[in-house]
C-alpha positions in Angstrom: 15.0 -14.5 28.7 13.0 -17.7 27.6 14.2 -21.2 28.1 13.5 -24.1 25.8 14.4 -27.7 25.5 18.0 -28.5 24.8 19.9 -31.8 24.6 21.0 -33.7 28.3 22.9 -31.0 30.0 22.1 -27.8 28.1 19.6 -25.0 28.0 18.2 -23.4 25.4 17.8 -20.2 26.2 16.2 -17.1 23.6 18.6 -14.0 23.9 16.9 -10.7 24.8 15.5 -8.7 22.3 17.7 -5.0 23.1 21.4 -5.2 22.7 23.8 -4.8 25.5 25.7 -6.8 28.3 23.6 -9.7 30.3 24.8 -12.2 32.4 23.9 -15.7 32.3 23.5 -17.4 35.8 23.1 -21.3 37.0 21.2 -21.4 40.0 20.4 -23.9 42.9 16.9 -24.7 44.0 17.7 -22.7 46.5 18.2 -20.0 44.7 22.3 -20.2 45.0 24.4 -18.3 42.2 26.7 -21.8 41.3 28.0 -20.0 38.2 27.7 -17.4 35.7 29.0 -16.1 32.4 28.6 -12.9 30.3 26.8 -12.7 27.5 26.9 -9.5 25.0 24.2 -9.7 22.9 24.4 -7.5 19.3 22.3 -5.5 17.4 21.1 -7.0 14.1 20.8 -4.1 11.6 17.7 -3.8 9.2 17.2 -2.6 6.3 14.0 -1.4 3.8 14.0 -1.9 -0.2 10.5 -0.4 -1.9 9.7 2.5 -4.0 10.7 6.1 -3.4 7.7 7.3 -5.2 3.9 6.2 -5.2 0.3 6.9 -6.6 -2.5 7.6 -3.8 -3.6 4.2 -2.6 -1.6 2.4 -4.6 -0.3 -1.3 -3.8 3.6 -0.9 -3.2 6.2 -4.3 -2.4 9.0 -3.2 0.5 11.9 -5.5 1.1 13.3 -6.0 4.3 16.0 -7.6 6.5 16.0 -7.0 10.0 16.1 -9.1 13.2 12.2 -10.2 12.5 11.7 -10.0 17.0 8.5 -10.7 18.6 5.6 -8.0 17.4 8.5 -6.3 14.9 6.8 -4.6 12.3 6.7 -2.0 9.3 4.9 0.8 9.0 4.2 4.1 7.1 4.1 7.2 9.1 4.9 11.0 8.7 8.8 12.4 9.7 7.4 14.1 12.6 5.5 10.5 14.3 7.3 8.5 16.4 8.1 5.2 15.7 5.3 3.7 18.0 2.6 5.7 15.9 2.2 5.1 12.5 -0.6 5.1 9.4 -0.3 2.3 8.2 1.8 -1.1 9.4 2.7 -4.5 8.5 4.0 -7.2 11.3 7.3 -8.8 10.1 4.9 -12.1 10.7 3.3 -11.3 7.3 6.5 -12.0 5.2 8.7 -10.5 2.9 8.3 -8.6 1.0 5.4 -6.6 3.0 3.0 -5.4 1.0 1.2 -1.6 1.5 -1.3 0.0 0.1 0.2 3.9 -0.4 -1.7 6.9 1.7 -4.4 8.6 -0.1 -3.2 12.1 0.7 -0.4 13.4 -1.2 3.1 14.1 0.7 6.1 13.0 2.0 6.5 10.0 4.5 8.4 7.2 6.1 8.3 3.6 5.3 10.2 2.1 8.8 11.3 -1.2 10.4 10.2 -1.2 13.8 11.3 -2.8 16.7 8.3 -3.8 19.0 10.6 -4.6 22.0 11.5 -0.7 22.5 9.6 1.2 19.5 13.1 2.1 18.0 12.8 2.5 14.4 16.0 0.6 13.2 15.3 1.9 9.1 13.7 4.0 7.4 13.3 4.9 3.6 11.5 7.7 2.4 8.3 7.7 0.2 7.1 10.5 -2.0 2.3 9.8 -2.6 2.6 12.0 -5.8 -0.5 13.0 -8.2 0.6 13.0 -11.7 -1.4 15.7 -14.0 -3.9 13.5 -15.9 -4.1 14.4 -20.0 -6.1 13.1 -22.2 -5.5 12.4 -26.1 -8.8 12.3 -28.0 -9.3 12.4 -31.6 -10.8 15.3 -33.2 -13.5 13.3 -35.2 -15.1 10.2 -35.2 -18.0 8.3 -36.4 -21.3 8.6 -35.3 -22.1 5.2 -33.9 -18.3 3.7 -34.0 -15.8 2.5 -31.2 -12.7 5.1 -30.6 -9.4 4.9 -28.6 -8.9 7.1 -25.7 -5.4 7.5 -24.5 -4.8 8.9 -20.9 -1.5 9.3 -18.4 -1.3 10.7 -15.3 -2.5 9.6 -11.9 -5.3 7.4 -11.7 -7.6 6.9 -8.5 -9.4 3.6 -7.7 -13.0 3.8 -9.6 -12.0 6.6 -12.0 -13.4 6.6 -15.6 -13.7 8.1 -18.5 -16.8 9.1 -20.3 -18.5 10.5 -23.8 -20.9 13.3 -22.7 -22.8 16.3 -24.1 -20.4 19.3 -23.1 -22.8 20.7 -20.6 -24.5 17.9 -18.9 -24.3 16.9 -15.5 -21.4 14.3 -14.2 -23.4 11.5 -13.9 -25.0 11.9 -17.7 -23.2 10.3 -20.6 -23.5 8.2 -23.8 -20.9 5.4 -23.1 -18.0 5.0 -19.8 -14.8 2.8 -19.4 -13.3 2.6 -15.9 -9.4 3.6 -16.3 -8.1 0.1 -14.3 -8.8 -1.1 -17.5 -5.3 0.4 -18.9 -4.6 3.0 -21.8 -6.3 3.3 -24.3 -9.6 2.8 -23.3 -12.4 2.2 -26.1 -15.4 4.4 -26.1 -18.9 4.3 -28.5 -19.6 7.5 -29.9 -23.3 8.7 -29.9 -25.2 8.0 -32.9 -26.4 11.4 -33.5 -24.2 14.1 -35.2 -22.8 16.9 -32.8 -20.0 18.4 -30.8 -19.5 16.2 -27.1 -16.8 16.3 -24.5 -14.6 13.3 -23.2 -14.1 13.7 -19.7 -11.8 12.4 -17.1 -14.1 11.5 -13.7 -12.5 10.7 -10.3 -14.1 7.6 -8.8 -13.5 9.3 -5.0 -14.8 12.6 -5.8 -16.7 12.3 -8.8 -14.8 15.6 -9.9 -14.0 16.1 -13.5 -10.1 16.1 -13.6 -9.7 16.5 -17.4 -11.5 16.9 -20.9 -11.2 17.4 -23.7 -13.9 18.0 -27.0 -14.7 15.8 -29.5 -16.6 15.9 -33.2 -19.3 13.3 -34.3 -20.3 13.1 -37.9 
């Protein structure tokens, strides 16, 4: 228990950080018990506010209330980890909301208020890292030469794009590319010569193709 500076005749004194029943004692120099008086201290409750459902490494906002102790802090962890062990934390000291960046594995985990004084996890709220099938909606035709829309939904990783490519060439060959931060649609140039290509959905991890779908250039 800390002492601080009070006005002529007090103590400040910082109450302990686990709940229970203390006693507070004024002693002599000589170490003599002069007085004493109870103190109970209470548990502050905490709480968590955030998303039940997120995208692999996406950025995710959690609200929280809690008693905000010395080293307190937030984390994301699996149900089976204790609450000393964690992926991914945030110290109270950051602010509020605290802000996360979502695992990269799909599953289900924990987003928990920790208490740093005992590692007891005083809240928890569950969160779902879900990959949502990508599909793409291409038109059938298009202009040789001209600008088209392509409209995508589903999960997107950090650095995936789409692209405009002969239908059997390698990943890394095509005619034109638009990373997908950029939003749906994206807005690709058609090749100039005449022919049958494939629009393809690229991961920006993996460089796997996740989706496509064929296109006509006239």
């Amino acid at each position: 228990m800390g002492l601080a500076e009070g006005v002529a005749g007090e103590a400040l004194h910082l109450a302990p950080d686990l709940a229970g029943d203390y006693v507070v004692r004024y002693r002599s120099r000589r170490g003599r018990s002069l007085a004493r008086s109870n103190l109970e201290v209470f548990e502050i409750l905490a709480t968590l506010e955030g998303p039940t459902t997120a995208a692999p490494g996406e950025d995710i906002n959690v609200a929280w209330t809690g008693p905000d102790g010395a080293q307190d802090f937030l984390s994301i962890a699996t149900h089976d980890e204790n609450g000393e062990e964690y992926l991914i934390f945030a110290p109270t000291t950051n602010g509020n909301p605290a802000v996360f960046t979502a695992p990269d594995v799909p599953g289900d985990y924990e987003i928990r208020y920790v208490r740093a004084a005992d590692g007891e996890v005083l809240a928890r709220h569950t969160l779902a890292v879900v990959v949502g099938e990508v599909i793409l909606d291409v038109p059938s035709v298009v202009e040789a030469g001209t600008r088209f829309e392509v409209a995508w939904s589903g999960t997107a990783g950090k650095g995936d794009f789409i692209t405009v490519a002969r239908p059997r060439s390698r990943r890394n060959k095509h005619f034109d590319w638009s990373y997908t931060d950029l939003g749906s649609p994206v807005t690709l140039a058609a090749p100039f010569e005449a022919g049958r290509y494939m629009v393809r959905y690229v991961s920006g991890k993996s460089n796997r193709i996740i989706a496509r779908q064929p296109i006509e250039v006239r």
